[in-house]
Biotite code that builds the C-alpha atoms (Angstrom):
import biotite.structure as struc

atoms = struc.array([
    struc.Atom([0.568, 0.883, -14.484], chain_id="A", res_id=1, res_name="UNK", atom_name="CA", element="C"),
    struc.Atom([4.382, 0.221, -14.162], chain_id="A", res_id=2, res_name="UNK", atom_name="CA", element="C"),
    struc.Atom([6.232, -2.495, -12.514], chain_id="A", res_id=3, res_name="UNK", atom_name="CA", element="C"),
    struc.Atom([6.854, -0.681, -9.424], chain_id="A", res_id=4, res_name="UNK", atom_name="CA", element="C"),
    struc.Atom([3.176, 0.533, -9.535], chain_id="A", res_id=5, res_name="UNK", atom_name="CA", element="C"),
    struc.Atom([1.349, -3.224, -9.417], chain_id="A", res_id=6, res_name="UNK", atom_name="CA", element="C"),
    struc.Atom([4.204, -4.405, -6.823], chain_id="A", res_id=7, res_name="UNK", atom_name="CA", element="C"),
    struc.Atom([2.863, -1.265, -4.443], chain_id="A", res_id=8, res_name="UNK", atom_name="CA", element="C"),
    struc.Atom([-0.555, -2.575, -5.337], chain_id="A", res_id=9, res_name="UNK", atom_name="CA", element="C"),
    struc.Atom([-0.277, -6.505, -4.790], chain_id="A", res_id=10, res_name="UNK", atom_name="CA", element="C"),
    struc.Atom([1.264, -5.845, -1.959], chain_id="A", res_id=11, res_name="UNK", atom_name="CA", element="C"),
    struc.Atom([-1.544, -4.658, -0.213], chain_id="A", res_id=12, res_name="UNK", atom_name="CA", element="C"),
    struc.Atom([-2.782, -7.907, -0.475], chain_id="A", res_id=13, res_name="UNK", atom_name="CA", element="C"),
    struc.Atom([0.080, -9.302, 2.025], chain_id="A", res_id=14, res_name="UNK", atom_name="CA", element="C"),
    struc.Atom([1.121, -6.821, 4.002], chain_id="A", res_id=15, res_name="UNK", atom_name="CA", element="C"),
    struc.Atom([-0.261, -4.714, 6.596], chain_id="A", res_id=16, res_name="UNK", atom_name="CA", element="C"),
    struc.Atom([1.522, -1.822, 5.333], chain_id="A", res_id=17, res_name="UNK", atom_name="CA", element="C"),
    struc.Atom([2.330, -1.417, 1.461], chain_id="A", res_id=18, res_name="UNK", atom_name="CA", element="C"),
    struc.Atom([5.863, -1.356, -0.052], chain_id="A", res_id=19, res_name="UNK", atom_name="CA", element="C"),
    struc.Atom([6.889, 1.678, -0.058], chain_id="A", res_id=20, res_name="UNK", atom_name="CA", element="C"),
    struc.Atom([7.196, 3.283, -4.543], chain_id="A", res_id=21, res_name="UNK", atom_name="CA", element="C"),
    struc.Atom([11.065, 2.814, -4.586], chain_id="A", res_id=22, res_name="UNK", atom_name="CA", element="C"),
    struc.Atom([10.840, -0.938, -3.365], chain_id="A", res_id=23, res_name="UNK", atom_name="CA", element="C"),
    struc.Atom([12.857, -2.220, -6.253], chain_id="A", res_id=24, res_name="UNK", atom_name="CA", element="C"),
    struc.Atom([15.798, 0.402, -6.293], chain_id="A", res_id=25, res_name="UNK", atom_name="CA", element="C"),
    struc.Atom([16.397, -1.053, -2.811], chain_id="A", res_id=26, res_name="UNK", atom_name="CA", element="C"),
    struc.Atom([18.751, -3.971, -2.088], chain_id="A", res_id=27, res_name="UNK", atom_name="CA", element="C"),
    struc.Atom([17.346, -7.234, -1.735], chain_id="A", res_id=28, res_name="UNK", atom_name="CA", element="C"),
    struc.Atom([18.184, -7.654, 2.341], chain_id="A", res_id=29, res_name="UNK", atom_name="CA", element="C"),
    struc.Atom([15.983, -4.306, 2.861], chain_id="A", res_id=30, res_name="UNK", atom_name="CA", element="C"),
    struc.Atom([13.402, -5.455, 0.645], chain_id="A", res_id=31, res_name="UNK", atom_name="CA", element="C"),
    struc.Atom([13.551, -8.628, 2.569], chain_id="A", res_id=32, res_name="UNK", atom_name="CA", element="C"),
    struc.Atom([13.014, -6.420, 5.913], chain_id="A", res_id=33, res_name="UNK", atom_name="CA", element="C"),
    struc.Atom([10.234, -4.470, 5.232], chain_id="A", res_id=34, res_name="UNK", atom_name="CA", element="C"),
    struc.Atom([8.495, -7.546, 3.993], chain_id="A", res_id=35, res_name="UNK", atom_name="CA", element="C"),
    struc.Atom([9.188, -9.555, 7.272], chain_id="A", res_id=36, res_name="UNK", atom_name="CA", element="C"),
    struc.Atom([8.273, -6.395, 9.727], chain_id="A", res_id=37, res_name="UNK", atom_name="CA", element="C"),
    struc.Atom([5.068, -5.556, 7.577], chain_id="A", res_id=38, res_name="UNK", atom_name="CA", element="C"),
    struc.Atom([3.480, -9.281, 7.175], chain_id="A", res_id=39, res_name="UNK", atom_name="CA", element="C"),
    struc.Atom([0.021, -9.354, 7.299], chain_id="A", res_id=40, res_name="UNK", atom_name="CA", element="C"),
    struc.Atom([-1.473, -11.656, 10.388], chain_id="A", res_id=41, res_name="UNK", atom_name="CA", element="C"),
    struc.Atom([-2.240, -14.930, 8.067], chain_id="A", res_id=42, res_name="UNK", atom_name="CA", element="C"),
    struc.Atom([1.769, -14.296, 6.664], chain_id="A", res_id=43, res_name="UNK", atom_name="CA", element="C"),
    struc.Atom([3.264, -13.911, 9.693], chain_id="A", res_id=44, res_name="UNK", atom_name="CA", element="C"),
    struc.Atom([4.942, -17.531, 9.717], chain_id="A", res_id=45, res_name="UNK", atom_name="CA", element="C"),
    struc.Atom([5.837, -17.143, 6.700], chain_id="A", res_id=46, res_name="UNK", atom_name="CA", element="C"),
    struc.Atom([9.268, -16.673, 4.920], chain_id="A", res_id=47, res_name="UNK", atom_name="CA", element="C"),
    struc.Atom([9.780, -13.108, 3.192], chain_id="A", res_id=48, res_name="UNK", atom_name="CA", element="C"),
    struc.Atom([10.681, -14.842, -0.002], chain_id="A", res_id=49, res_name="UNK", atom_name="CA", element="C"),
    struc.Atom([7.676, -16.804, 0.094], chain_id="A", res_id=50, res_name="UNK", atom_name="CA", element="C"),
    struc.Atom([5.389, -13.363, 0.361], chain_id="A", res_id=51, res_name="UNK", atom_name="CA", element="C"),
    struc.Atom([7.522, -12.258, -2.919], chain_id="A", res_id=52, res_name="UNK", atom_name="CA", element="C"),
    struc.Atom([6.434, -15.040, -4.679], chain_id="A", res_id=53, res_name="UNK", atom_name="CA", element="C"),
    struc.Atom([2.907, -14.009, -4.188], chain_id="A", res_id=54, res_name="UNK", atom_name="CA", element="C"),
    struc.Atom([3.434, -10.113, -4.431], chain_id="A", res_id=55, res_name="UNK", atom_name="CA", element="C"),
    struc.Atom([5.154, -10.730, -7.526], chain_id="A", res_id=56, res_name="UNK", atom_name="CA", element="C"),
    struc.Atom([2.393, -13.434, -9.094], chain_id="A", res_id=57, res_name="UNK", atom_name="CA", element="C"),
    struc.Atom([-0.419, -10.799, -8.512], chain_id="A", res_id=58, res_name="UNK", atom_name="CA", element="C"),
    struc.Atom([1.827, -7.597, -9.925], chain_id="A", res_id=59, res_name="UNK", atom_name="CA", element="C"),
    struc.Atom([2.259, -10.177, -13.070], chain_id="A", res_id=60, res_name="UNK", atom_name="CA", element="C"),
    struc.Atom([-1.612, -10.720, -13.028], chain_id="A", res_id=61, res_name="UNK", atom_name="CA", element="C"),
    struc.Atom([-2.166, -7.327, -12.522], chain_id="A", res_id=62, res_name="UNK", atom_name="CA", element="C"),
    struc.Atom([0.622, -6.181, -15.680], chain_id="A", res_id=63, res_name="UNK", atom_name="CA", element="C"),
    struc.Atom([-1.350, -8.808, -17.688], chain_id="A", res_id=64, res_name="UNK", atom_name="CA", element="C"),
    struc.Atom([-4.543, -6.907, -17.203], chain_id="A", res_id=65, res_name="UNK", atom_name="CA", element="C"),
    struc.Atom([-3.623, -3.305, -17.468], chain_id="A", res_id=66, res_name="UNK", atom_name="CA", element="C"),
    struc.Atom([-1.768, -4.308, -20.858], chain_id="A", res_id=67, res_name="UNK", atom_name="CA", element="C"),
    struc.Atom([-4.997, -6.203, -22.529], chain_id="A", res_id=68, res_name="UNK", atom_name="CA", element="C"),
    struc.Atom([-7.364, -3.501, -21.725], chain_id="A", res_id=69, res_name="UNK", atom_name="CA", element="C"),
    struc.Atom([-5.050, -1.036, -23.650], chain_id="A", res_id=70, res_name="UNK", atom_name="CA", element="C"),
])
């Protein structure tokens, strides 16, 4: 799994809709958007940097994992 790969993944976990595979070749304001008009229901409230912060913990935790079990 690649960076790009466990951000797609964790994000499933916030979002309604996942980020899209080319996520991080976009700039940061159209990251920001797709966050803010794809927050799941318990998100909406929040800020899209604040969503980040939890998309990119659980990629980290998920990068952790794939790279012990090789």
């Amino acid at each position: 799994m690649n960076r790009s790969q466990a951000y797609v993944r964790a994000s499933k976990f916030y979002l309604s809709e996942e980020l899209p595979e080319n996520i991080l070749d976009l700039p940061s304001e159209e990251q920001d958007e797709f966050v803010e008009d794809h927050r799941w229901e318990p998100f909406e409230e929040w800020e899209p940097h604040g969503i980040w912060e939890l998309i990119e913990d659980l990629a980290s935790e998920f990068l952790t994992i794939t790279n012990t079990e090789k």
